[in-house]
Steps between C-alpha positions, in 0.01 A plus 500: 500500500732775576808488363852383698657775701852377380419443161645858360876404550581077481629440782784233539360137577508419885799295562429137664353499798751405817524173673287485790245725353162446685173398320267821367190568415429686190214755579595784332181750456389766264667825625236763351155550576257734275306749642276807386640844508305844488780741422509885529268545171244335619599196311440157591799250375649182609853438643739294657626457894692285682301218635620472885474167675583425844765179582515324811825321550449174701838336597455123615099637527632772748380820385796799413366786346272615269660643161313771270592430166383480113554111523720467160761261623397440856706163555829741440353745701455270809864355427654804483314632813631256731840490377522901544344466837789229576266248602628239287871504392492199205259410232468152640354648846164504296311189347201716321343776475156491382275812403120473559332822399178344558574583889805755430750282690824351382610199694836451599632161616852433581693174578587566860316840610716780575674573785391739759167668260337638799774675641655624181197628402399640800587879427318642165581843316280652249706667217418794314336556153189409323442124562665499808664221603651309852852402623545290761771725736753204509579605141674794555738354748642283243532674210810637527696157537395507105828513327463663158777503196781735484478805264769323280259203400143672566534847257271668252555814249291794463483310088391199671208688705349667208446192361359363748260750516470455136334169550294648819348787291403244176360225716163428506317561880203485663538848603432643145193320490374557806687675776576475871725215483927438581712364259804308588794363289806249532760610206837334421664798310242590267297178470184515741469163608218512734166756486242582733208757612305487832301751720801507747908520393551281791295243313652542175828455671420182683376359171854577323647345842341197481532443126895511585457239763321296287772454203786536715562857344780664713521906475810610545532621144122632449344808525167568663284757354175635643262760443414539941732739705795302656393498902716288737243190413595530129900552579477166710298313307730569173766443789435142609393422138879533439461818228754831561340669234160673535365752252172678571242740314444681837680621775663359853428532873764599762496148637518350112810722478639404817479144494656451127751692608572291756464177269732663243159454256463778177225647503324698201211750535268713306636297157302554157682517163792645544456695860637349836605544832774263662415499876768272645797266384658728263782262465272269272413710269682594162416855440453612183405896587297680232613769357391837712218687362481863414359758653190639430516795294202755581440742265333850554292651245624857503 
């Protein structure tokens, strides 16, 4: 048995789970798979890769979509997915989710079907990036009634993000084992409460999102970190998930940019150890400038 992805840093217990809370499944799978290598000296050695599964999400035995994903906490996953795609609004919507990887479907039932599926559903986009993913174009419309805390109550330091990354860089991952995997993290302050890896950032997202629905965890005063680029899906999704604050190990698209501006969001990009870039809502952010380096001397041998 492999060991826990999480199990580098202890991560905080999860706080109760909220009233209303649907039934799930537990069906958590092994995310690795080991394979045989022949490298470029002609050696033959065994390794690790993500082990990709596919996820059809029934809802009241109506099929959705089909999800690509490693399959580590796919109950949160689903959760999270419809909640982000604004297809349910409250945790007591849902009566169960169950997870069947026998047949790669999770079954959704709810207590009273929702309201207008076909319709809402009707118009798909495929988002960029390596597992890509699908939002329903109803999304969009709405995400900008999403009111977000002022800069006075929702801040963070330039202290405050190194350690942050702190924890990032000395937590334990799938990636260093094996590669070709997004990680995803909810932080209050410095304290990571939530951790996850899957072949798509949009997953790894939706899993966070629906691990806040489930305990009632609110995000006004958290801090989403993620190792994907921030594109408009990522922006929206932190958006609607009710987090100002996103820090990212890569960069931003024009319509990323665009629409946190508009939300009044922070957005972080290219941020490792002490390096970052602030791409929006400066006003949130407590600088802390380094000091300037000097210039490169070049010296000529005479």
């Amino acid at each position: 048995m492999l060991p826990d992805p999480v199990s580098a840093l202890a991560l905080p217990a999860d706080p109760a789970v909220a009233e209303g809370a649907p039934q799930l499944s537990c069906a958590r799978v092994e995310p690795l798979r080991e394979i045989e290598i022949l490298d470029e000296y002609g050696e033959r050695r065994r390794i690790l890769i993500p082990f990709e599964r596919p996820l059809t999400i029934y809802v009241d035995k109506r099929e959705l979509v089909t999800l690509m994903t490693l399959g580590a906490q796919p109950e949160l996953l689903v959760l999270g997915y419809l909640f982000n795609q604004r297809l349910v609004q409250r945790l007591d919507e849902i009566a169960s989710i169950q997870v069947d990887w026998e047949v790669g479907a999770a079954a959704v039932t709810t207590h009273q079907g929702l309201t207008e599926i076909e319709s809402r559903t009707a118009q798909r986009v495929v988002t960029t990036g390596c597992g890509q993913g699908t939002v329903f174009g109803d999304v969009l419309s709405h995400v900008e009634s999403v009111r977000l805390p002022d800069a006075r109550t929702a801040r963070i330091s330039q202290s405050g993000l190194r350690a942050l990354l702190d924890v990032v860089r000395q937590q334990d991952s799938l990636h260093r084992r094996a590669g070709s995997v997004h990680g995803c993290a909810l932080f209050q302050g410095s304290q990571m409460l939530m951790f996850v890896e899957d072949v798509g950032r949009h997953n790894a997202i939706d899993t966070i999102a629906g691990w806040m629905a489930l305990h009632g965890v609110q995000g006004g005063d958290k801090v989403f970190y993620t190792t994907g680029r921030l594109t408009s899906e990522m922006v929206m999704k932190s958006a609607q998930m009710g987090v100002p604050i996103v820090v990212s190990r890569n960069g931003v698209t024009q319509m990323g940019h665009e629409l946190a501006t508009r939300l009044g969001m922070t957005l972080f990009g290219r941020a490792a150890n002490r390096h970052f870039l602030c791409y929006t809502g400066f006003e949130r952010f407590d600088a802390e400038p380094l000091p300037a380096q000097a210039p490169a001397v070049r010296v000529v041998a005479g």
